[in-house]
C-alpha positions in Angstrom: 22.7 -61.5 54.0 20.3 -64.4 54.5 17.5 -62.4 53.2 19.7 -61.6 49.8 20.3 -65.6 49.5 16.3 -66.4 49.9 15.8 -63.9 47.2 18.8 -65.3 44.7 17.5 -68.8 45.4 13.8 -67.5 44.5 14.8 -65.9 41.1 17.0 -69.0 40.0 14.0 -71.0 39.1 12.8 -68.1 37.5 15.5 -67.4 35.3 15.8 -70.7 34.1 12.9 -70.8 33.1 13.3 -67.6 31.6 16.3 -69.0 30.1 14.8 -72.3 28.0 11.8 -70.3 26.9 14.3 -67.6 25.4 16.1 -70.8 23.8 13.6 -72.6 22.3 12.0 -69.6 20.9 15.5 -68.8 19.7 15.7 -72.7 18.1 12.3 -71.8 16.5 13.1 -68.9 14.5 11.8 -65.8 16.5 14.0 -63.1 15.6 13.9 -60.4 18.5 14.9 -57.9 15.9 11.3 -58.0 14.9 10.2 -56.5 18.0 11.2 -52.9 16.4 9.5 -50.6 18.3 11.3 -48.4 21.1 9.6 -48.8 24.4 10.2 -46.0 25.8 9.9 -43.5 22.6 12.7 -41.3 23.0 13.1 -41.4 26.9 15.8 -43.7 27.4 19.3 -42.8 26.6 20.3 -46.3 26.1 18.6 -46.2 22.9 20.2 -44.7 20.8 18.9 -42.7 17.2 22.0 -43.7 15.3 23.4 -46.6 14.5 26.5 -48.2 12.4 26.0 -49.5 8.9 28.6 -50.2 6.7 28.7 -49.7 2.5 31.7 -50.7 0.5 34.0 -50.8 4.0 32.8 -47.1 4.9 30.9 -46.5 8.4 28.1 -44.6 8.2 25.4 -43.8 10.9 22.3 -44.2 10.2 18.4 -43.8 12.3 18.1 -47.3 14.0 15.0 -49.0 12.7 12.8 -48.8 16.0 12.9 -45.5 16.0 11.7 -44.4 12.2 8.2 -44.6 13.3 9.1 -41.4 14.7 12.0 -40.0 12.5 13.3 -39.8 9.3 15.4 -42.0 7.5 18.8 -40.1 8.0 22.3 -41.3 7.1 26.2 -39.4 7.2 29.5 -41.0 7.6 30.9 -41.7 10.6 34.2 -39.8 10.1 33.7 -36.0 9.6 35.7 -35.0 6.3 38.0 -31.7 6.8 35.7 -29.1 5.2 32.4 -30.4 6.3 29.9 -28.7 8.6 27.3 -30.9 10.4 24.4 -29.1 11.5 21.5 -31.7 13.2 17.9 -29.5 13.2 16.1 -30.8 16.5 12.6 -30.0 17.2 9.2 -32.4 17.1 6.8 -33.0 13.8 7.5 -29.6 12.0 11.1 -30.4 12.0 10.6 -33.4 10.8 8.0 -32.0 8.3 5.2 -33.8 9.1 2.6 -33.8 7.4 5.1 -33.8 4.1 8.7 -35.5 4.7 12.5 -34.7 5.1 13.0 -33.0 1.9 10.2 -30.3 2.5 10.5 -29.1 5.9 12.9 -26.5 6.6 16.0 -28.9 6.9 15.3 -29.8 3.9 15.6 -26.5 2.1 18.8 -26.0 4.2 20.1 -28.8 2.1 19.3 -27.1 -0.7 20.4 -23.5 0.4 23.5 -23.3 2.0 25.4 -25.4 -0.6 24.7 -22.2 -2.6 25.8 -19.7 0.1 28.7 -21.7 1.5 29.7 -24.0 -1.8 33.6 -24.2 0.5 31.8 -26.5 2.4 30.4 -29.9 2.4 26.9 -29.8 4.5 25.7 -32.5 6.2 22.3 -31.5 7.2 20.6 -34.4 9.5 16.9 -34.4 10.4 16.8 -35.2 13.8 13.2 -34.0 14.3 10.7 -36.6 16.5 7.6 -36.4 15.9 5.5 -35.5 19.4 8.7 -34.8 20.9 8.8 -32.2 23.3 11.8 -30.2 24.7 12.5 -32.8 27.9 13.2 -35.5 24.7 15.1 -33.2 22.6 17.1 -32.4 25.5 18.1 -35.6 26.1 18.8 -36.9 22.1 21.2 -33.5 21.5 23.1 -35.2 24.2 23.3 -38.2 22.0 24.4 -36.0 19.0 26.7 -34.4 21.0 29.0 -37.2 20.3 28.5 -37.2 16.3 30.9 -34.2 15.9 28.1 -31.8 15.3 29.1 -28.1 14.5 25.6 -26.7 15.0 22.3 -27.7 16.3 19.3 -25.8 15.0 16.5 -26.3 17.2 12.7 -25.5 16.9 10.7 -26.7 20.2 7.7 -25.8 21.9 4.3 -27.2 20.7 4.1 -30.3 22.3 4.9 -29.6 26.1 1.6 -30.4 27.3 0.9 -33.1 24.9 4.0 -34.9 26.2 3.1 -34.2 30.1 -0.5 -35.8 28.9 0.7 -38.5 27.3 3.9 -39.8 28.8 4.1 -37.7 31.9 4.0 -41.3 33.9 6.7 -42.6 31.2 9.3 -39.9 31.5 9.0 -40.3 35.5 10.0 -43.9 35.5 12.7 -45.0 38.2 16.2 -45.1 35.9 16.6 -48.4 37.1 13.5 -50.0 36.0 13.9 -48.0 32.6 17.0 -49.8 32.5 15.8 -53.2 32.6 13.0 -52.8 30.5 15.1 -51.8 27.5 17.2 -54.9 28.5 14.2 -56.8 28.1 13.0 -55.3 25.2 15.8 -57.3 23.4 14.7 -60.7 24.1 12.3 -63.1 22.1 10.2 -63.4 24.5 9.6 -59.4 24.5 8.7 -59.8 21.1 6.3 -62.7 21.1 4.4 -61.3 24.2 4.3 -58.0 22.4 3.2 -59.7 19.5 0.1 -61.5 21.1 -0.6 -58.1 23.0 -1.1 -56.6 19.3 -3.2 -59.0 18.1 -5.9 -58.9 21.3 -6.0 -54.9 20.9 -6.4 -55.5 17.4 -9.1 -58.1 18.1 -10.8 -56.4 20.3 -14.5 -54.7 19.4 -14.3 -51.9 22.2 -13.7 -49.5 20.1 -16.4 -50.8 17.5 -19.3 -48.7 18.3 -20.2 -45.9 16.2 -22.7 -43.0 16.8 -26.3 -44.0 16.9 -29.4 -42.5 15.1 -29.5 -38.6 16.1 -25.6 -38.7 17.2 -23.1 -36.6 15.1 -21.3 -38.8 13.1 -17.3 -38.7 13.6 -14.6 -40.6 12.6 -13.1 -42.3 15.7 -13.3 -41.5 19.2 -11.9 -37.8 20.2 -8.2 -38.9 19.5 -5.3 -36.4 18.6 -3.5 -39.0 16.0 -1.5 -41.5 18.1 -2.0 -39.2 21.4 -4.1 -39.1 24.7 -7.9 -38.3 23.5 -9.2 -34.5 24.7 -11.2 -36.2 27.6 -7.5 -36.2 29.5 -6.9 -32.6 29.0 -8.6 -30.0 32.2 -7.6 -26.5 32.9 -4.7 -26.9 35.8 -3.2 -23.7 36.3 -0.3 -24.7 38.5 0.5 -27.8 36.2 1.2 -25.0 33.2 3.2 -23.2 35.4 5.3 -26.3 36.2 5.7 -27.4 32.3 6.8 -23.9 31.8 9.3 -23.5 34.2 10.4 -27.1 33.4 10.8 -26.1 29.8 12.8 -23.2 30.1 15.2 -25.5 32.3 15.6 -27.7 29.2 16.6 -24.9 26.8 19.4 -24.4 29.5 20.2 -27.8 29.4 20.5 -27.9 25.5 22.7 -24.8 25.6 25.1 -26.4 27.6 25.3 -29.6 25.8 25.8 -27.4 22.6 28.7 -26.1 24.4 30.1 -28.9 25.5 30.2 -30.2 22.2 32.1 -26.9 20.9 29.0 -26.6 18.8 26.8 -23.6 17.4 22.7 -23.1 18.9 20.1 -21.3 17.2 16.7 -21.4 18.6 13.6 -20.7 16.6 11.1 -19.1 18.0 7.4 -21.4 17.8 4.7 -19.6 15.9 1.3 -21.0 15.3 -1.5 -20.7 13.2 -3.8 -18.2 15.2 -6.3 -16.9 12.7 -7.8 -19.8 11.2 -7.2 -22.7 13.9 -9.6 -22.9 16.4 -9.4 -23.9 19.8 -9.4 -27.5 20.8 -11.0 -27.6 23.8 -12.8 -24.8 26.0 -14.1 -24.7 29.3 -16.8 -22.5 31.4 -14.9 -21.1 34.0 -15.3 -22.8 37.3 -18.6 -21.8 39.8 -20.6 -20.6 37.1 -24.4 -21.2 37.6 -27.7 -21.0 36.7 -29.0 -18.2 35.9 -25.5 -16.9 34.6 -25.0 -20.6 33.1 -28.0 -20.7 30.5 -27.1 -16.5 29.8 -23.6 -17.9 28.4 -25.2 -21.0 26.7 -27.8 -18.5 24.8 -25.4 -15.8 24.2 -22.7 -17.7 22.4 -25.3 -20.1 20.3 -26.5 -16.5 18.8 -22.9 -15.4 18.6 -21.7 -18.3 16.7 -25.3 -18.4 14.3 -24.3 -14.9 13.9 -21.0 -15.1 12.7 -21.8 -18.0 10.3 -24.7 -15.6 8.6 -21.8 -13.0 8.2 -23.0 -10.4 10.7 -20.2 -9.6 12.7 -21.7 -7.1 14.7 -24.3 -9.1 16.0 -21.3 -11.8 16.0 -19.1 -9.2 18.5 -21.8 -8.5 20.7 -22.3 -12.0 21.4 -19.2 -12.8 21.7 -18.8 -10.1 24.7 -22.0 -10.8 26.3 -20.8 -14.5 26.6 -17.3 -14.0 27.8 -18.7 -11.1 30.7 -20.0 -14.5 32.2 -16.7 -16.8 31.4 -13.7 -14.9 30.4 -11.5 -17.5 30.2 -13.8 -19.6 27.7 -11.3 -20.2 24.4 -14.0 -20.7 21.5 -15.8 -17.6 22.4 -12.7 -15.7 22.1 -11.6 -16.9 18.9 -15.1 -15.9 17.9 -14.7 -12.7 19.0 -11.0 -12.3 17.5 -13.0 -13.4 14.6 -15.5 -10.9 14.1 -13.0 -8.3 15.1 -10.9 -9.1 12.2 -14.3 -9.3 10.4 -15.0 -5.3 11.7 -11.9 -4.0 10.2 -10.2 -4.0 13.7 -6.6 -5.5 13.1 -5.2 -5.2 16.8 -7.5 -6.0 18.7 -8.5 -9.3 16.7 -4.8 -10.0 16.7 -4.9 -9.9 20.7 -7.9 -11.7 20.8 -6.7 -14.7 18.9 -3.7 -14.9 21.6 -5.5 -15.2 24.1 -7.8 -17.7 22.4 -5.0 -20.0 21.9 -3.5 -19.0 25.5 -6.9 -20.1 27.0 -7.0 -23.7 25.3 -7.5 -26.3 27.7 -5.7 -28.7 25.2 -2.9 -26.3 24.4 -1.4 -28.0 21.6 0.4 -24.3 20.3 3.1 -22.7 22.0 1.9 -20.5 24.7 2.7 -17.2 25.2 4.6 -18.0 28.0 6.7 -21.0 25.8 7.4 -18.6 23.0 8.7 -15.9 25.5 10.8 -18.7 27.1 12.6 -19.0 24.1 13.4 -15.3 23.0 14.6 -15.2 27.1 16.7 -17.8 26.7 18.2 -16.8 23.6 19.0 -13.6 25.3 20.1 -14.9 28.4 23.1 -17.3 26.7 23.8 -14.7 23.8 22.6 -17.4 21.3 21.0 -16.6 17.9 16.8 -17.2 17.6 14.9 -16.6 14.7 12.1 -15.3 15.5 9.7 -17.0 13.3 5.7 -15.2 14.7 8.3 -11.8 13.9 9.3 -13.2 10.3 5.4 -13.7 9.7 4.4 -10.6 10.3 6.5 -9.0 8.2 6.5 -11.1 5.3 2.6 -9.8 5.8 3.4 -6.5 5.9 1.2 -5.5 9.0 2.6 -6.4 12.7 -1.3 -6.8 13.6 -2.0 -9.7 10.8 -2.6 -13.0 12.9 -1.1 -15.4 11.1 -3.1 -18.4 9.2 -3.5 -20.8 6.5 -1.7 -18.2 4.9 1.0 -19.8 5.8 0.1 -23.1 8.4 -1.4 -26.1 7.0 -3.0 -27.1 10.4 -2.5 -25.7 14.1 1.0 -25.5 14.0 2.5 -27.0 10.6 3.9 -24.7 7.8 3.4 -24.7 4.4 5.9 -25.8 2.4 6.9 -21.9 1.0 7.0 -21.6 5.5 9.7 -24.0 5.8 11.1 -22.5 3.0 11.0 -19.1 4.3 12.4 -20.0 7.7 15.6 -21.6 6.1 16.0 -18.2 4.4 15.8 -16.7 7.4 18.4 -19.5 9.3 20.8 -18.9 6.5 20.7 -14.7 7.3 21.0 -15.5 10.7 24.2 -17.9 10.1 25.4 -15.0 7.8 24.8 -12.6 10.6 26.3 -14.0 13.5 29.6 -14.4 11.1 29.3 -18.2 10.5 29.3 -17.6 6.9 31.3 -15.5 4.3 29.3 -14.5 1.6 25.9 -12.7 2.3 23.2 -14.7 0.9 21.4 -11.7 -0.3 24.2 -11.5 -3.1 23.2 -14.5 -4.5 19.9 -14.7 -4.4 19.6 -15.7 -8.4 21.5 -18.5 -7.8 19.3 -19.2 -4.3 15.9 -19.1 -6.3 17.5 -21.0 -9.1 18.3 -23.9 -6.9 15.0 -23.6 -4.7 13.0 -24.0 -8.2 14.4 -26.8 -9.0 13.8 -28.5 -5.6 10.1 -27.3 -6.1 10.2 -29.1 -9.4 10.3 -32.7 -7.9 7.2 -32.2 -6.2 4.2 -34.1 -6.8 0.7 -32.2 -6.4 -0.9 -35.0 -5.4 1.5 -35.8 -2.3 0.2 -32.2 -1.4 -3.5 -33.2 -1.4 -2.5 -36.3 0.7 -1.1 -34.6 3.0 -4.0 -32.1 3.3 -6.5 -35.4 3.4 -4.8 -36.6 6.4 -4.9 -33.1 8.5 -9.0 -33.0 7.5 -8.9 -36.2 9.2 -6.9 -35.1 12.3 -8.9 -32.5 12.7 -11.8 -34.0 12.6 -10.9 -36.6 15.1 -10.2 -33.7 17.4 -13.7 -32.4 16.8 -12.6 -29.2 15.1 -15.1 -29.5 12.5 -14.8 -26.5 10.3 -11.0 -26.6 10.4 -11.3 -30.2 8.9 -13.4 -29.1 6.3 -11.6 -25.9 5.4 -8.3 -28.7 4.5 -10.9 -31.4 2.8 -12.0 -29.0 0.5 -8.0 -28.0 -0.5 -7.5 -31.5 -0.6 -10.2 -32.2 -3.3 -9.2 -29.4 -5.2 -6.0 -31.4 -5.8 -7.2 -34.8 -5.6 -10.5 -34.2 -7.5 -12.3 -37.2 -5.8 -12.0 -38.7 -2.5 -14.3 -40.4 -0.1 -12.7 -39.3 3.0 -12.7 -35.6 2.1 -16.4 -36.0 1.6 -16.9 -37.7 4.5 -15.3 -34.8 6.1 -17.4 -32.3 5.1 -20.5 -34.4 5.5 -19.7 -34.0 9.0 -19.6 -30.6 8.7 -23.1 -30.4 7.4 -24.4 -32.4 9.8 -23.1 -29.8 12.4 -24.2 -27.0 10.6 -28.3 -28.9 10.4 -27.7 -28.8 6.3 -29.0 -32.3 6.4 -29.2 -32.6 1.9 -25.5 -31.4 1.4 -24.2 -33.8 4.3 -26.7 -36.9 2.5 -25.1 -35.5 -0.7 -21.5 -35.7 0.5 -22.2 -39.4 2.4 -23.6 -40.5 -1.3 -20.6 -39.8 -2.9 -18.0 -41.2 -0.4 -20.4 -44.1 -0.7 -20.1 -44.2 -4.6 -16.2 -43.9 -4.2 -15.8 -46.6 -1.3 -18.7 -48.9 -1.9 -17.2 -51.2 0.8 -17.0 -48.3 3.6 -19.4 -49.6 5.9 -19.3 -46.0 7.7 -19.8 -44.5 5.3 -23.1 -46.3 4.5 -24.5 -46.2 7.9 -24.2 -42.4 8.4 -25.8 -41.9 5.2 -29.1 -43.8 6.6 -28.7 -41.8 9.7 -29.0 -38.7 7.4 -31.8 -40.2 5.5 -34.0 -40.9 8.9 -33.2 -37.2 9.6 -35.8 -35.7 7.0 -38.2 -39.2 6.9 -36.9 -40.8 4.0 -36.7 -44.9 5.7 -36.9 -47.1 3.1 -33.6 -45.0 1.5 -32.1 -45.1 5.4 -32.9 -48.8 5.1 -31.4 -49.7 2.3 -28.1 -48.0 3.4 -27.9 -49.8 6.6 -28.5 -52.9 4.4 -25.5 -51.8 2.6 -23.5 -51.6 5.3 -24.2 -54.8 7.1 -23.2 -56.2 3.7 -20.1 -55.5 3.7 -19.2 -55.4 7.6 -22.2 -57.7 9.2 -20.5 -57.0 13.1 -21.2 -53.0 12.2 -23.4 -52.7 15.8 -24.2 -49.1 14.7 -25.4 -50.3 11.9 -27.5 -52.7 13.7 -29.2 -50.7 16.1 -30.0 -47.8 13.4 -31.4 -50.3 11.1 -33.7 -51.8 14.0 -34.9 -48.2 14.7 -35.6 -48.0 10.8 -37.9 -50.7 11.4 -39.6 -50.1 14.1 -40.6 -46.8 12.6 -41.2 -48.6 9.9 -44.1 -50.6 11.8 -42.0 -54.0 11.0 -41.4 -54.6 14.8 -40.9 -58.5 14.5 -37.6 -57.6 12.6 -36.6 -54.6 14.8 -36.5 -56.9 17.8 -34.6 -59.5 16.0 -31.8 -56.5 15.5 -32.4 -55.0 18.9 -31.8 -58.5 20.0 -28.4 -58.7 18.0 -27.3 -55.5 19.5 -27.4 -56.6 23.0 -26.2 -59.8 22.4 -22.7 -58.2 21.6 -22.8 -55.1 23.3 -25.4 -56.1 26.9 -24.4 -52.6 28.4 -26.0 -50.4 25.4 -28.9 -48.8 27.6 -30.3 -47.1 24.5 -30.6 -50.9 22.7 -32.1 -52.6 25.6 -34.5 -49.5 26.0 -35.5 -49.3 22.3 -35.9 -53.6 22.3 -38.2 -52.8 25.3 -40.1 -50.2 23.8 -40.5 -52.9 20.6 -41.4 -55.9 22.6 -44.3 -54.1 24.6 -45.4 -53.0 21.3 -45.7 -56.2 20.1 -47.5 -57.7 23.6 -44.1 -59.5 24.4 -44.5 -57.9 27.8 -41.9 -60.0 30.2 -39.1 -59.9 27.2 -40.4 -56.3 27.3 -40.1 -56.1 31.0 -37.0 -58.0 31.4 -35.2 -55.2 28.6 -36.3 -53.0 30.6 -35.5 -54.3 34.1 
């Protein structure tokens, strides 16, 4: 008891304090509604997605403002009319429709279908789709949704189990308690002006500022996956899979029950995946490989990949082997066999090869074959309907051994707008099916096509080649190259011109040792964005490839211009001298690059290297030292 009273008496200082700032913050205008975000992204129950808003005296509920960084705008009214049906589609960034928006994922088309099918109903189809939100989220907001009267949930999950583990692993685990108070917290002004100053120091901050140096690849931030952990957090763990597995198939159970609970309809749909045309994200040489075996792989899969790029798939396949005999489990040399496979002609065994491909990513951001399995199990297990959506691919192809692809995926995992359409079709048979609706949609499939045409209609092209602009720049900030290149050139054949797309596909050149079309490419994104200071420097870094330094010069000049803090820019400029023979000036820049970053071993090295030249042997020494 007297230990509780030393500790009451401790905080009340605290809390006063606490107390005054919160007040004069309040009596000068900080508004703790400006602190929007959600702290704990979908992991707290205590915030909720919906919230009231009235409109001529009627309630609706509408997605609360911190959360529509991650959903979209919804709204329905709060009182359920007699013949409406409310079905909420679950899921992370394909039911949301990401890369589009609402209106062209497959909610979306539901909107537009089953008014056809069922016109004795009202619909009220809700986008409840988070983007990055995995199964133990979606779990926990159907139990949310649970209380908005829903008569169906529709749920498409599976992509993102591992990125979630990766990325909020530590945030899911949090005590319920301290989750508690933190969310109180969250409310206050002073929440929101420390949060505030906490934005501005990252924002401030020139960590992040260095770019690749002469002879580095250029890329267009470090290897990030959009607003996720980078690829350097992702290792092959065996028994962590098997736990994100096992605790996934726990959550479909969950949902189930809450769907019954609710008195509620659940349809699962089973995750499919772009496997033909999507390489792996990150591979790994299976562990206790060595020397001689180690160089063997090495050598084998650089003639495997050269191979396949000159078209001979033969010489492609036999690589391809040769290097996995030494490191079976390696994912790019798989999909590079499951290429040249498809290349020979031989459908299954390409198709099986891309599986395992995908199954053997070390940064599995596709449904595994154990995660899409989990879903037809569970569908099984509860007697619930699941559209199996890898199925519906295959035989909208017309061959069971076609791996599906851009065909029909604008990324590793998106759909195509016709995809979402498709698997709305496909929700609407099964609704028909399991006797939810009256009239079978098949007998009014004018009507269907009529209204899908007109949806179509309101479309703009160029939101399409947007869309396909940002995935070439996901893509390439995951270091999958070619895939970024195959969606910059779609892009531009909307868009027409764009500096990014080029930049894009400059990198692709680069990779590829096709040093004029990347130094053509970099010239054009230069011409479009004469400001991008990136831009610029990459292009000298191109130019110093094949000799050309006065050109390199001039385009590191242009880049200082317009950002002088550019440090890349800096140090590849100073090498441009020093080749140059105009050393006096290359230290000066050397000089400049140390000043601001003192742990770049490559600048103190080169200012060495240029100060000996000069006979400036302590600086010379001292750089070195």
């Amino acid at each position: 008891m007297q230990t509780f009273k030393q500790i009451a008496f401790a905080l009340v200082p605290l809390l006063s304090i606490g107390l005054v700032v919160e007040l004069t913050l309040w009596a000068g205008g900080v508004d703790p509604v400006l602190n929007r975000s959600d702290p704990y992204v979908g992991f707290a129950g205590e915030i909720p997605l919906f919230v009231d808003e009235f409109e001529d005296g009627v309630r609706y509920r509408r997605t609360a403002v911190n959360k529509r960084a991650f959903f979209n705008d919804q709204r329905f009214p709060a009182e359920k009319g007699p013949r409406t049906r409310r079905v909420f589609c679950l899921g992370g960034s394909t039911t949301y429709g990401h890369p589009y928006f609402d209106s062209t994922s497959f909610c979306g088309w539901l909107r537009v279908q089953l008014p056809v099918v069922a016109p004795e109903f009202d619909w009220e189809i809700v986008n409840a789709g988070g983007i990055s939100y995995a199964s133990y989220r979606v779990a926990a907001l159907m139990e949310q949704l649970a209380l908005e009267a829903p008569d169906d949930f529709v749920v498409y999950t599976g992509h993102n189990e591992f990125l979630e583990e990766r990325t909020y692993g530590a945030m899911r685990d949090r005590p319920a308690w301290l989750r508690k108070t933190e969310v109180v917290l969250s409310h206050s002004r002073i929440h929101a002006v420390v949060q505030r100053l906490a934005t501005r120091i990252r924002s401030a901050s020139p960590a992040s500022a260095v770019e690749p140096t002469e002879g580095a690849l250029p890329a267009e931030v470090e290897a990030q996956l959009e607003s996720s952990t980078g690829l350097d957090a992702y290792r092959r763990d065996d028994a962590l899979r098997r736990r994100i597995i096992e605790r996934f198939s726990d959550n479909l159970d969950r949902m189930v029950a809450t769907a019954e609970g609710a008195g509620a309809r659940i349809s699962f749909v089973v995750p499919a995946d772009n496997l033909s045309d999507c390489s792996p994200f990150k591979s790994e040489i299976d562990a206790g490989l060595e020397e001689p075996a180690l160089g063997a792989f090495d050598d084998a899969l650089e003639r495997a990949e050269d191979a396949l790029y000159r078209g001979d798939a033969p010489a492609a396949r036999a690589g391809f082997e040769a290097a996995l005999a030494d490191s079976p489990r390696h994912a790019h040399a798989r999909y590079g066999l499951a290429r040249a496979l498809r290349a020979l002609g031989e459908g299954e065994a390409a198709h099986a090869e891309f599986v395992r491909a995908r199954d053997e990513d070390v940064c599995p951001l596709r449904a595994l074959s154990p995660i899409v399995e989990a879903v037809r199990e569970a569908a099984r297990r509860h007697a619930v309907p699941a559209v199996d959506l890898p199925a519906l691919l295959r035989a909208e192809a017309g061959d069971a051994n076609r791996a599906a692809g851009e065909d029909w995926f604008l990324d590793h995992v998106h759909p195509t707008i016709e995809g979402h359409r498709l698997l709305a079709r496909a929700l609407v048979g099964e609704m028909y099916g399991a006797g939810w609706l009256a009239a079978d949609p098949r007998t009014r499939a004018s009507e269907l096509a009529a209204a899908e045409g007109a949806h179509g209609v309101a479309m703009d092209p160029r939101v399409h080649g947007l869309a396909l602009k940002n995935l070439a720049k996901t893509l390439s900030w995951a270091g999958k190259t070619e895939d970024a290149a195959r969606a910059a050139r779609r892009a531009l054949e909307i868009l027409g011109e764009d500096a990014e797309c080029d930049f894009v596909l400059a990198e692709l050149a680069t990779l590829r040792g096709e040093t004029e079309q990347a130094i053509e490419h970099l010239e054009r994104a230069s011409r479009l964005d004469p400001t991008w200071a990136k831009a610029h420097n990459n292009l000298g870094v191109e130019r110093m490839r094949i000799g050309r330094l006065d050109e390199a010069l001039l385009a590191y000049d242009e880049a200082l211009r317009h950002d002088p803090g550019h440090v890349a820019a800096r140090f590849n400029r100073a090498n441009a001298l020093r080749r140059l023979g105009r050393l006096s000036e290359a230290a000066e820049d050397f000089r400049a690059v140390v000043a601001v970053s003192a742990d770049d071993g490559d600048a103190w090295f080169n200012l060495a290297r240029t100060c000996e030249a000069m006979g400036l042997r302590t600086e010379a020494l001292a750089a070195m030292r």
